[in-house]
C-alpha positions in Angstrom: 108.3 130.0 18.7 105.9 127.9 20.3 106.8 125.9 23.3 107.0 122.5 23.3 104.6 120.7 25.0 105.3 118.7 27.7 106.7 115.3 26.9 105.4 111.8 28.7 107.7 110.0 30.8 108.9 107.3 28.1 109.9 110.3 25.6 111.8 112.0 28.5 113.7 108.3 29.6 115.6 109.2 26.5 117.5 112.3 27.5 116.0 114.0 30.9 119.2 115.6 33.0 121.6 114.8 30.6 123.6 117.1 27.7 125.6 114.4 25.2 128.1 117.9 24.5 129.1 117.8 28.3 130.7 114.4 27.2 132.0 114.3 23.9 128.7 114.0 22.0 127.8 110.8 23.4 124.3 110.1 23.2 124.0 107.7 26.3 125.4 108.8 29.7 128.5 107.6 30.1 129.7 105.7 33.3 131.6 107.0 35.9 133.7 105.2 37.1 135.2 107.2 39.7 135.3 107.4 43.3 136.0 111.0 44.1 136.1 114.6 41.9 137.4 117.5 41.8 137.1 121.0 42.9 138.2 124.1 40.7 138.9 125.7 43.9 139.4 124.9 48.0 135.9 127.4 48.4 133.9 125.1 46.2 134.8 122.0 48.3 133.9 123.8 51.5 130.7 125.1 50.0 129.5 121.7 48.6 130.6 119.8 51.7 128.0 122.0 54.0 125.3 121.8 51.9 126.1 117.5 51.5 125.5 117.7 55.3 123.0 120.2 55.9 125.1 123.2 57.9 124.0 125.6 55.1 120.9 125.8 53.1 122.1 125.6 49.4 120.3 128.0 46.9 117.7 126.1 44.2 119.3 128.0 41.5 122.7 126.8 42.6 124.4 123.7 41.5 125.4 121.0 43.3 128.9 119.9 42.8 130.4 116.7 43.1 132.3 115.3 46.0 132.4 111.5 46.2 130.3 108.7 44.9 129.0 107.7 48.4 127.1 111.4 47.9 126.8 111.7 44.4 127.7 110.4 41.3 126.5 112.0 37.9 124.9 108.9 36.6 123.7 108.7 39.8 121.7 112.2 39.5 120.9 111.5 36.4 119.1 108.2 37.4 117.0 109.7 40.1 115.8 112.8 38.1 114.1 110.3 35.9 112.9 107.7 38.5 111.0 110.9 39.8 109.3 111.9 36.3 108.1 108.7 36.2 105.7 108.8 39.5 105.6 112.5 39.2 107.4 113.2 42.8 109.9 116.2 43.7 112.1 113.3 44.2 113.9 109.9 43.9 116.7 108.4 45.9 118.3 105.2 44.7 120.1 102.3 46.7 122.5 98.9 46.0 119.1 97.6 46.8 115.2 96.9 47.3 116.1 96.2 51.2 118.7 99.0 51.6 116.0 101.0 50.6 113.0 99.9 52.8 115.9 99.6 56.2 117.3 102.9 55.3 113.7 104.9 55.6 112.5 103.2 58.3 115.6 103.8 60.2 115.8 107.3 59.2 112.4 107.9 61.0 111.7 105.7 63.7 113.8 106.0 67.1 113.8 103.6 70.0 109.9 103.2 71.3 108.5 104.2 67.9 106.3 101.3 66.4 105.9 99.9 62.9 102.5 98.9 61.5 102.7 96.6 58.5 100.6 94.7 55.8 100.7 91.3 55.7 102.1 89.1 54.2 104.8 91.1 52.7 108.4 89.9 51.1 110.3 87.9 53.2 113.2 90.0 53.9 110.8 92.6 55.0 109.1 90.2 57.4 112.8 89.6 58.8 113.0 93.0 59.2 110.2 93.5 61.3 110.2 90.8 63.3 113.7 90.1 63.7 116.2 93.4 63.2 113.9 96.7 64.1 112.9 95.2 67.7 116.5 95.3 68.2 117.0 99.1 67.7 114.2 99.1 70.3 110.9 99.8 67.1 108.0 97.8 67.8 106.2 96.0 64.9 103.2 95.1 64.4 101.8 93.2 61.4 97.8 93.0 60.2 96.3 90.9 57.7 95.2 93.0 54.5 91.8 91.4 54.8 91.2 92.8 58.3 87.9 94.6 58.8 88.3 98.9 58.8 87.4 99.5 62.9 89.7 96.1 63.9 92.4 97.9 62.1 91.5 101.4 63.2 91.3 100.5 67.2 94.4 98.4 67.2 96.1 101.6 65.9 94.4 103.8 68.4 96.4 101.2 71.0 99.5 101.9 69.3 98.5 105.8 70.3 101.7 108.0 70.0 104.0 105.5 69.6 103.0 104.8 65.5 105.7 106.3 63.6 105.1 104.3 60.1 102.4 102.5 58.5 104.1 99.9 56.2 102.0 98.2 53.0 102.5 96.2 50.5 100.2 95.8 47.7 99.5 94.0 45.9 100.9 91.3 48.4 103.9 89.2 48.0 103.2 86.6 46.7 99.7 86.0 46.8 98.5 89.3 44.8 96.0 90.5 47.7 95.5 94.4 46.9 94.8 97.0 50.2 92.9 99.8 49.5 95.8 102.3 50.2 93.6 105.8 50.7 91.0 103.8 53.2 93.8 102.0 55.3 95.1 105.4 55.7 92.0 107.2 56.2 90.7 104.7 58.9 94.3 104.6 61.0 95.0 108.6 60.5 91.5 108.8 62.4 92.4 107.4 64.7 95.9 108.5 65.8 96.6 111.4 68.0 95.6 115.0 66.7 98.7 116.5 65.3 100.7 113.5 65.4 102.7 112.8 62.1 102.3 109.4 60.8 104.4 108.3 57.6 102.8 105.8 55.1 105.9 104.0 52.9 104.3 101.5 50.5 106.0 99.0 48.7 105.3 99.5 45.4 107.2 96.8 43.2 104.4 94.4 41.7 103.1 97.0 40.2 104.9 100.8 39.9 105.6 103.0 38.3 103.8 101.8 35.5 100.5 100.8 36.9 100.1 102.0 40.2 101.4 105.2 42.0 100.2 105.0 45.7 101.2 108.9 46.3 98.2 109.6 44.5 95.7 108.1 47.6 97.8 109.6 50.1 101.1 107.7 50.6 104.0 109.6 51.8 106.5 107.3 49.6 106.8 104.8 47.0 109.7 101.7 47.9 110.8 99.6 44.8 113.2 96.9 44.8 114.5 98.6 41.5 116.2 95.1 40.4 112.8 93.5 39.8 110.6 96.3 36.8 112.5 99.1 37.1 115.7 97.1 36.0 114.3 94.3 34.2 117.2 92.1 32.8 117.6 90.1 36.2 121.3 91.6 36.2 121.7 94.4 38.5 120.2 94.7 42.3 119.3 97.9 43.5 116.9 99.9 45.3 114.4 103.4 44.9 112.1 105.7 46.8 110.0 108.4 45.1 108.4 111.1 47.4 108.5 114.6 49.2 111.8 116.1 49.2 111.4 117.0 53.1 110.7 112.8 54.0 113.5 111.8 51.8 116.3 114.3 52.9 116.7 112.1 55.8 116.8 109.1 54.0 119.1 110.6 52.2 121.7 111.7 55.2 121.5 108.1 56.5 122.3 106.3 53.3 125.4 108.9 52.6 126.3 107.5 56.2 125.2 104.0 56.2 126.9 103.8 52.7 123.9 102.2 51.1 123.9 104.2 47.9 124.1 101.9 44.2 127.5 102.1 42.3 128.0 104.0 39.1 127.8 101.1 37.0 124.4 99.6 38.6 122.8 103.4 37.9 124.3 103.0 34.7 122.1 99.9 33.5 118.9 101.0 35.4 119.3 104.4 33.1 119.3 101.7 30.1 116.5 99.9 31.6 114.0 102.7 32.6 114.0 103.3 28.4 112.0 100.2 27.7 110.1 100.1 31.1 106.1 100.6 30.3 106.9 98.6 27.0 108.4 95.6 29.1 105.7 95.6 31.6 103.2 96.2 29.1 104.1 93.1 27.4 104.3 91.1 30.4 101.0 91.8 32.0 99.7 91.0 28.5 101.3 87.7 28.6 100.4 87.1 31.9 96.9 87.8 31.4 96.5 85.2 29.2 98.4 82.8 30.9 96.1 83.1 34.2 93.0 82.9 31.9 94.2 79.5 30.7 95.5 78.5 34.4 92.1 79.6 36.3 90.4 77.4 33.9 92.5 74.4 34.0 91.1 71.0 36.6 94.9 71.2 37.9 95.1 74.1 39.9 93.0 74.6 42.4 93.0 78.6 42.5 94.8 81.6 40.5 95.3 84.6 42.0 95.3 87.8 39.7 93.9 91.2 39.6 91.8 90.9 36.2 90.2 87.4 37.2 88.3 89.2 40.0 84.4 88.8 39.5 82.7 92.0 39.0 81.5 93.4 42.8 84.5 92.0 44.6 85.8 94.1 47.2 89.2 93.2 45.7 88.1 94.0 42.4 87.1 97.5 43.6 90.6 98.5 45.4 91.5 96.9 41.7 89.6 99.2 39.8 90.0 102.5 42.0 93.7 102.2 42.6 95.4 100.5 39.4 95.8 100.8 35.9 96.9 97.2 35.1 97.0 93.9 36.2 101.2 92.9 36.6 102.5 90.4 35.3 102.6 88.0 38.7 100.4 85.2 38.6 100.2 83.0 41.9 98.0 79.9 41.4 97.8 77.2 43.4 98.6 73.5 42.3 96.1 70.2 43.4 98.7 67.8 45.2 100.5 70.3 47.6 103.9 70.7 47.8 104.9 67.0 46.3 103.1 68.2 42.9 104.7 71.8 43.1 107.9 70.7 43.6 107.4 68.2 40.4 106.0 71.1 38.5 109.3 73.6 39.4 111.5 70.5 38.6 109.6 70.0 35.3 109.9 73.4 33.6 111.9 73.5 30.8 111.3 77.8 29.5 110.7 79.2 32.6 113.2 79.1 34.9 113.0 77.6 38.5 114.7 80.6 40.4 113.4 83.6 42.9 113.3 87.5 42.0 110.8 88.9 39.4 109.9 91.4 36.9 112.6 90.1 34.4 112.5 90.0 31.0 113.2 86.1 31.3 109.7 84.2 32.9 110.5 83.2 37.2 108.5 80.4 38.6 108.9 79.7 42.9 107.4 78.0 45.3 107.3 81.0 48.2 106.4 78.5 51.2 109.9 76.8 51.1 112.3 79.9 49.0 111.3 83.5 49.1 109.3 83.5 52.6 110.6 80.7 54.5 111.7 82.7 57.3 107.8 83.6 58.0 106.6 81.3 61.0 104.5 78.7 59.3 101.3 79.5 60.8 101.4 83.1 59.7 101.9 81.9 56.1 98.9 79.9 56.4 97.2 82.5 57.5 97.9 84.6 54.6 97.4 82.4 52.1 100.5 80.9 51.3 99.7 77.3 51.0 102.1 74.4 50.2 100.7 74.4 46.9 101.3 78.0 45.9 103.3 78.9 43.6 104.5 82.3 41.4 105.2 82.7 38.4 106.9 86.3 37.1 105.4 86.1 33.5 108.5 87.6 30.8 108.3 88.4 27.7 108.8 85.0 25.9 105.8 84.4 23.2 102.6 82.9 25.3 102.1 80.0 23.3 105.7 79.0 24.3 105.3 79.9 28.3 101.8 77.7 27.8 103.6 75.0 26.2 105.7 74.8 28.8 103.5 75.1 32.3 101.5 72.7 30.4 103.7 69.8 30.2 105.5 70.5 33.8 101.9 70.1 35.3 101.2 67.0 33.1 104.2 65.6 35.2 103.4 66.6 38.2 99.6 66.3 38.5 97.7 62.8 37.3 94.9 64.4 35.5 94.3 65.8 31.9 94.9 69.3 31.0 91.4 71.5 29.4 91.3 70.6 25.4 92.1 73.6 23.6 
């Protein structure tokens, strides 16, 4: 018989690592609701108990049992089988959430006197992170614009000598949508660093993975998601990934068996369902959203947009575009005339989209990032990053686009005095 040929990752969402006749037939993977299993016999527990914590090497070809759902958890397995098809990695871990996951793997590899290099801006909780929590543990950060020039970035990381564990990036940035060239910015620091010193690249990759950008492919050691925003989609479960090399994320891995970090059994459960309808959801959205920014850039009452595929041709943002994506997202940050007095008009004045934080849901997120999701960043840094008073961003759903347009148009009749483009 001929063999089948391999399938993509949306055919294999459907069944990868699971047999419906290991659970009465069903054809979707039950939940487990369980905190502990057991063992058929006292050697089993002892076996699968040293290879949990690393005192014995366990054989590929033998299976690992189940213990407790701190370790694992078959919906669990399940889950991270397929979140590693999808970027193509030896490997996925998942987390209770986006945060859990960025702390854990930066905690599992920097020790006191390491430093942290990182993009900015970035999400807010991250910027806590760095500047408020890692210092403590004795981890130096450091942040860098994404617009700063190749040799400025490269010396300051020279300075850092030794002491650079992790360089952190986010791209595209939240919220404004500014894209790094990932493979350069790794290039131009790995250059520069000690010969033989091991530097770890983590990049956030929630705007736009796994759908339209896999940074391991230009050199990344690890892909970060906050899985509640794409991955899960319906805006009704928080939770966390990391797709990578096995040998990076077995650490991660010990720390959040310890750190108790990992997602329950009925979160995995409704990331399983969502990862089924993930490239058509995103697909959707970015198509929404790309006609939604068209109609914004070109509108007297917004003063800016900020989105991938509105680039002009030649753009140095354009190019990292170009070279490093495969679609546009479906975040749109534009930029309203009349600061924050006319945003906060707009937000009040939606009536479809809804005025609340998170993204990548199936329902269309409008925010105002300057006052909600980064208000703990120092208001001079925001400034200098591009998040003005007036900037706001909008997670584009899946609603029909004449609707969403209806709607941004008449919130931004009452909040700016000045007619909207005749259509």
């Amino acid at each position: 018989m001929t063999e089948f040929r391999p399938l993509h990752p949306e055919s294999s969402m459907m069944s990868l690592g699971y047999d419906p006749f290991l659970s009465e037939g069903a054809i979707k993977p039950p939940i487990f609701m369980t905190s502990t299993f057991a063992f058929r016999r006292a050697v089993d527990g002892e076996r699968y108990f040293r290879w949990a914590y690393g005192l014995e090497q366990r054989d590929p070809a033998e299976a690992m049992g189940l213990i407790y759902s701190r370790l694992n958890n078959p919906g669990l397995e399940i889950l991270e089988e397929r979140l590693a098809l999808w970027d193509g990695t030896e490997r996925a871990l998942s987390f209770a959430s986006g945060m859990a996951a960025i702390s854990t793997s930066v905690l599992a590899h920097c020790r006191p006197g390491d430093s942290v290099l990182y993009s900015s801006p970035v999400y807010g909780g991250t910027e806590y992170l760095m500047m408020h929590i890692l210092p403590g543990f004795g981890i130096q950060t450091h942040s860098f614009a994404a617009d700063t020039p190749a040799e400025e970035l490269a010396s300051f990381a020279a300075s850092l000598g030794s002491s650079l564990r992790v360089l952190f990036l986010e791209t595209p940035a939240n919220p404004t949508n500014r894209m790094i060239d990932i493979e350069e910015t790794i290039r131009t620091i790995k250059a520069r660093v000690p010969e033989g010193h091991s530097l770890l690249t983590f990049v956030d990759n929630t705007f736009l993975g796994p759908v339209f950008q896999n940074p391991l492919r230009f050199g990344a050691d690890l892909n970060l998601y906050s899985a509640t925003k794409y991955i899960g989609g319906h805006s009704d479960v928080i939770a966390g990934a990391i797709t990578g090399r096995g040998n990076i994320l077995e650490p991660i891995s010990v720390y959040r068996t310890i750190l108790g970090s990992v997602p329950d059994p009925f979160s995995c459960w409704l990331l399983l369902r969502s990862l089924e309808t993930l490239k058509i959801r995103m697909t959707e959205q970015a198509k929404n959203a790309r006609i939604l920014a068209s109609r914004l850039q070109d509108d007297p009452r917004i003063e800016a947009v900020h989105y991938p595929e509105l680039l002009p041709p030649g753009h140095p943002q354009r190019l990292i575009y170009e070279k490093q994506c495969s679609g546009p997202g479906a975040i749109v940050a534009f930029e309203i005339r009349g600061g924050k007095a006319a945003a906060f008009k707009f937000l009040d004045g939606v009536r479809l989209c809804k005025l609340a934080v998170s993204l990548g849901g199936t329902e269309s997120l409008v925010e105002h990032p300057a006052t909600m999701t980064h208000s703990d960043v120092p208001t001079d840094i925001q400034f200098s990053v591009g998040i003005t008073e007036g900037l706001l961003r909008l997670s584009v759903g899946i609603e029909h686009v004449e609707d969403l347009w209806a709607d941004l148009d008449q919130a931004l009749a009452r909040a700016v005095d000045e007619p909207a483009v005749t259509r």
